[in-house]
C-alpha positions, 0 to 999 in steps of 0.5 A: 724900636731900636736904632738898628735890628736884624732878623730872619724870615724863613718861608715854609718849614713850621716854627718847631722844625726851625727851632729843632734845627737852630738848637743842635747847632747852638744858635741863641735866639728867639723864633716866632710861631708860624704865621702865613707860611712864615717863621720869624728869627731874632738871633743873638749872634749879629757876626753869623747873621749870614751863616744862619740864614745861609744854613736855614735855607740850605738844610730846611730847603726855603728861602731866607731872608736876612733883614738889617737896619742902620741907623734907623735910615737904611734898609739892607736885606740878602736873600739866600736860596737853597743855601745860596745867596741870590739877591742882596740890598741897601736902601742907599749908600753908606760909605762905612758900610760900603765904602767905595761900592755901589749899593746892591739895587737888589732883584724885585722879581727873584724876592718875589719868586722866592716868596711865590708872590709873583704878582707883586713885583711891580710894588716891590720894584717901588719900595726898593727903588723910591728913595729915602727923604726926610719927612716922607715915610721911607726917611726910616728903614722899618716903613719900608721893611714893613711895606716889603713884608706886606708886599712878600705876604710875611709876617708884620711882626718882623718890622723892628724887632731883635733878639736884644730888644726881646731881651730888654722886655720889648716884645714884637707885635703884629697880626697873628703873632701871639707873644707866649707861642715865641721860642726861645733857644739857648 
């Protein structure tokens, strides 16, 4: 796993309807068969992260949710709806990345709205707010994204995995995912 990774879960429209979207637009990436209602892309371009997922949303009418990690430590995620950004997080704060702003808290019951899974609020409010310690499980950005997908209902394969660890022979892994059935797009 990789010190830092990005990805993009898009709930709803199928893994052909996503990849037939991203080609046209010349997004190099990789997208994840269907699973739970739920596609998994690792895009090549990190500088248009925001614009991606912005765009899946809008044109595909789903939420989008842009992951990020930093340094192994932090978790970060902006949450677009209908083309629109709605919630965004960091796990704590870090000045290079947020110099003297506060970190985004993020919105327990929108992320769970989104995702149609309004009984988990109470466990996403835990996962977004229990801080990270060394030695404890949430020290590392992946557990914590791993216990938020499975909170949200998405795919487990989503947790440490990018288009540059793809690229290296590092393949995700998880329920459901079956490695053939990824889609590359270039």
């Amino acid at each position: 796993m990789h010190a830092s990774y990005a990805n993009i879960t898009v709930a709803g429209p199928s893994s052909e309807d996503v990849a037939a979207h991203l080609e046209p637009h010349g997004v190099v990436a990789y997208v994840s068969p269907s699973v739970k209602g739920a596609t998994v892309v690792w895009h090549a371009d990190l500088s248009s992260q925001e614009s991606i997922a912005r765009e899946l949303s809008g044109a595909l009418a789903c939420p989008a949710l842009l992951m990020m990690t930093y340094a192994q430590r932090v978790l970060m995620y902006q949450l677009y709806e209908a083309g629109e950004l709605t919630d965004t997080y960091v796990s704590e704060h870090v000045e290079e990345l947020l110099g003297g702003a506060d970190a985004p808290t993020g919105d327990a019951e929108r992320l769970c709205d989104a995702f149609n899974k309004p009984s988990a609020i109470r466990r996403v409010t835990t996962i977004l707010t229990k801080p990270a310690k060394d030695g404890q499980p949430f020290a590392y950005a992946a557990n914590r994204h791993g216990e938020l997908l499975s909170a949200l209902g998405l795919p487990l394969f989503a947790v440490g995995s990018s288009y540059a660890a793809i690229e290296q022979g590092e393949m995700p892994a998880g329920p459901g995912l079956n490695v053939g059935d990824i889609t590359q797009i270039i």
